[in-house]
C-alpha positions in Angstrom: 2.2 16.4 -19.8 0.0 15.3 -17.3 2.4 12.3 -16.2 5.7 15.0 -15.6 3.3 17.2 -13.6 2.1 14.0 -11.6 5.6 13.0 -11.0 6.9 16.2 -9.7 3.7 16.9 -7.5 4.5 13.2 -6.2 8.3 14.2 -5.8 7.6 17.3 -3.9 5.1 15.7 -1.7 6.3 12.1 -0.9 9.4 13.2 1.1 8.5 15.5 3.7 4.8 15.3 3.6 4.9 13.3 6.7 7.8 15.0 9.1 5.0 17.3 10.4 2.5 14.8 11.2 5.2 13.0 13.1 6.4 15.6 15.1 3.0 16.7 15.8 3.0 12.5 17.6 5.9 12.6 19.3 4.4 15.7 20.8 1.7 13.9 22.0 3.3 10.9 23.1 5.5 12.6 25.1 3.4 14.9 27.0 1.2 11.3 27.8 4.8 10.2 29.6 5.2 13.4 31.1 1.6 13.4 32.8 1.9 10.2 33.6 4.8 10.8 35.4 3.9 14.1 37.0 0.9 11.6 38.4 -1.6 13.4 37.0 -2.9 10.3 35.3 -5.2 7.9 37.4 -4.7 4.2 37.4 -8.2 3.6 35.3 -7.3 6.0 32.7 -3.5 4.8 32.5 -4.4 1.5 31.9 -6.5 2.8 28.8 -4.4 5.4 27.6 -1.1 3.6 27.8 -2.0 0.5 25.7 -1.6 -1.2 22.6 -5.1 -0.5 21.9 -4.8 3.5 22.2 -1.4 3.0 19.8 -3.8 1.6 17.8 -5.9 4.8 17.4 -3.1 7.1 17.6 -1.4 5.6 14.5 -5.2 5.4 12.8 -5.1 9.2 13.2 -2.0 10.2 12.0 -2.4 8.2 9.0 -5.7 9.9 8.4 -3.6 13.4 7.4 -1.0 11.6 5.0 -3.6 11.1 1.6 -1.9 7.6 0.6 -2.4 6.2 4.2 -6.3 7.1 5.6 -7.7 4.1 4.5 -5.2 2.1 6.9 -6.1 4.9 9.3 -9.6 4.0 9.4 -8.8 0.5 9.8 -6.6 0.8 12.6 -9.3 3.0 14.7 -11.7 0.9 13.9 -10.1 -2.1 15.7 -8.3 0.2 18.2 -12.0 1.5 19.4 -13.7 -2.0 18.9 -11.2 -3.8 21.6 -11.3 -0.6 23.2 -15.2 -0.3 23.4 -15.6 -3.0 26.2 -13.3 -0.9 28.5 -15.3 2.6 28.5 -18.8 1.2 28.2 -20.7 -1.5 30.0 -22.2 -3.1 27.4 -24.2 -6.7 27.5 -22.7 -9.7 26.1 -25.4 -9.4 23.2 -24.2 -6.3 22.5 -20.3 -7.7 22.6 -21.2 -10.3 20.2 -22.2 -7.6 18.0 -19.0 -6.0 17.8 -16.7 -7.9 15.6 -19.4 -8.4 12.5 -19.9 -4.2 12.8 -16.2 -4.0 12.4 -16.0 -6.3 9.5 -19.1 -4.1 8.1 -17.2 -0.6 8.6 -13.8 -1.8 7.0 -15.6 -3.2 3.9 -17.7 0.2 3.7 -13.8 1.9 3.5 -12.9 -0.2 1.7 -15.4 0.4 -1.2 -15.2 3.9 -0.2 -12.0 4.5 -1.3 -12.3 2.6 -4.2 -15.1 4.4 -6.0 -13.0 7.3 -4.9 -10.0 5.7 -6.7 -12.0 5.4 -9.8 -13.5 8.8 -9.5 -10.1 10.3 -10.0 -8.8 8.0 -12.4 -12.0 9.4 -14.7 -10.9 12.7 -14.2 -7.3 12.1 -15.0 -7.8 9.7 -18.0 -9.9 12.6 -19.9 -12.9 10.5 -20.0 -11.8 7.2 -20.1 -14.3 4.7 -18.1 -12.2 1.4 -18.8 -11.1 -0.1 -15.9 -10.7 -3.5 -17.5 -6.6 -3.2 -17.2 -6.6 -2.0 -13.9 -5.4 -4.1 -11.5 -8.1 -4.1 -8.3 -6.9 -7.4 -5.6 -8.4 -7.1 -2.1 -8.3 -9.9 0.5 -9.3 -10.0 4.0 -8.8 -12.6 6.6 -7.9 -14.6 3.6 -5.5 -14.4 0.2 -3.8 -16.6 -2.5 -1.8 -16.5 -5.7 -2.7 -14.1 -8.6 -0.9 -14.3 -12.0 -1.3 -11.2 -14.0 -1.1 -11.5 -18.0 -2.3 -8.6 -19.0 -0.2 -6.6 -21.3 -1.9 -3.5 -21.4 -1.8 -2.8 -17.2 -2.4 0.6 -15.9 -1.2 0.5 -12.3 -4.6 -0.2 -9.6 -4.4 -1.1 -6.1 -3.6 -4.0 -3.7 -5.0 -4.5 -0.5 -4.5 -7.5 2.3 -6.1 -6.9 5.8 -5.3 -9.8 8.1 -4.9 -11.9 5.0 -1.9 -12.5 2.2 -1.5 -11.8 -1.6 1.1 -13.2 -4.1 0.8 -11.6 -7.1 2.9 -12.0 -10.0 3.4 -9.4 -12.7 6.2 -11.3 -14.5 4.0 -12.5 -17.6 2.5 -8.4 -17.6 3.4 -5.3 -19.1 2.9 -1.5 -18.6 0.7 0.8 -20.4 2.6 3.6 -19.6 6.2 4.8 -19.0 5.6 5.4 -15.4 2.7 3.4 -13.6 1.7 3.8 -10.1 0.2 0.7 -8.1 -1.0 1.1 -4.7 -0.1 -1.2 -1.9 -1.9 -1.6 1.6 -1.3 -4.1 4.0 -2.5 -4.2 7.6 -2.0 -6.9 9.8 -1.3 -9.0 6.3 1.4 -9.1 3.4 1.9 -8.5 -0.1 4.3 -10.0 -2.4 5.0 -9.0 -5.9 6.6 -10.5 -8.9 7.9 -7.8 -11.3 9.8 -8.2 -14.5 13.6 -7.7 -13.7 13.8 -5.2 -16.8 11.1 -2.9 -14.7 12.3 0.4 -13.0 10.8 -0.3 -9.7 10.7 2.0 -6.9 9.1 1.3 -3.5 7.5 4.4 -2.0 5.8 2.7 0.6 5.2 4.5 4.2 6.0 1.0 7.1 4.2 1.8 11.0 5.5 -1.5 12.9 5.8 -3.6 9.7 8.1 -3.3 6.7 8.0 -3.5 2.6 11.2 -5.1 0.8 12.7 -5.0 -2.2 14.2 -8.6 -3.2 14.8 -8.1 -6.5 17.9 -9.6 -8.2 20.6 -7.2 -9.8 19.2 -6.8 -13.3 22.0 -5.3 -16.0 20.4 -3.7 -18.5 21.4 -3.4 -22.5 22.5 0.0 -23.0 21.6 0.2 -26.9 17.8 -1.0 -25.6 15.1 1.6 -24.9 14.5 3.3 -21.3 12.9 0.4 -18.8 8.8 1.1 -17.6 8.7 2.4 -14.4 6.4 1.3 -11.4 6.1 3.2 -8.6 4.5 1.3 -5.4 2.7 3.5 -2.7 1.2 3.0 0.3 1.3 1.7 3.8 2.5 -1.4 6.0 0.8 -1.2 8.8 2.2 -4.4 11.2 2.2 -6.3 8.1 4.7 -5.8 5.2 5.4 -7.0 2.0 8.4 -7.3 -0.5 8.9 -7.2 -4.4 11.0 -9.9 -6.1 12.1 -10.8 -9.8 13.3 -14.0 -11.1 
């Protein structure tokens, strides 16, 4: 029961749950282009505002009000403001070499953050149920590597590469449940999964500057066999991207 109500709450979500927000930017962009061409935007301030480092922030925020995307929002204003720091504030060059190690320190605080928030939820949802052993939990940052996944019991979990890459191969795996949901973030970094070609796979994955592929080979399925295991794959490419392939 749970799983129908899940799915339709997803369904009814998913699709438009970000047409606001996006209007709500476009709106903002555009009246930055508009002062800036009316000239009521001095050259100090232009050369802040308009700049990759701003777009930065912007994106950071309007990922913050879409619930599968704020922990690439926090990321993204995190470095937005770090390179963006230097510019406002005269700071010594102690102080600058300060900077970058704070900024690792604050994404790994999100990062654990969301996390034990993840799990907090899954112990709500799973009536009790404390085992995370068949979860699936990858993070890698400035860094990555291969990951082959055995397990046969696999619950869904999360993936997440932040200036890094992760392969990870699902091929040998199977689902616990009918419909699984893994979530995907990539900033700066990539993702690549290996699914079983039987799987019902569908990407659901929100792309700002980056992309998320599906690769997977035309798989024709027995009609006399039983309904395929569906995986569901959420989350965000953020100038990064990722893809999902089957042998």
């Amino acid at each position: 029961m749970y799983t129908n109500m899940h799915e339709k709450r997803e369904r009814h979500c998913s699709k438009k749950d970000g047409i606001p927000i996006l209007g709500f930017g476009l709106i903002a962009i555009g009246s930055v282009f508009l002062f800036d061409k009316l000239g009521l935007i001095d050259d100090y301030w232009r050369s802040i505002i308009i700049s990759w480092k701003s777009l930065l922030i912007f994106l950071g925020i309007i990922n913050l009000f879409k619930h599968n995307s704020r922990l690439p929002g926090i990321v993204l204003i995190i470095i937005g403001s770090a390179f963006m720091l230097p510019e406002l504030v005269d700071i010594s060059f102690e102080i600058k070499q300060l900077i970058w190690p704070v900024v690792l320190i604050l994404i790994g605080v999100a990062i654990v953050g969301k996390a034990r928030n993840f799990k907090k939820r899954e112990f709500k949802t799973q009536l009790g149920s404390t085992d995370t052993d068949d979860r699936l939990e990858e993070v890698a940052i400035f860094g990555g590597g291969k990951r082959v996944v055995t397990n046969k019991n696999l619950k869904g979990g999360s993936i997440t590469a932040i200036f890094g890459g992760l392969e990870i191969d699902l091929s040998e795996a199977d689902l616990h449940d009918d419909v699984t949901y893994l979530e995907v973030t990539a900033i700066l970094g990539g993702v690549s999964l290996m699914v079983k070609p039987e799987w019902d796979v569908q990407v659901q994955v929100n792309t700002i500057l980056g992309g998320f592929s599906d690769e997977r080979r035309i798989y024709k399925s027995d009609s006399n066999t039983t309904t395929a295991k569906k995986l569901i794959i959420k989350g965000s490419a953020i100038f990064g991207g990722g893809e999902v392939k089957s042998y």
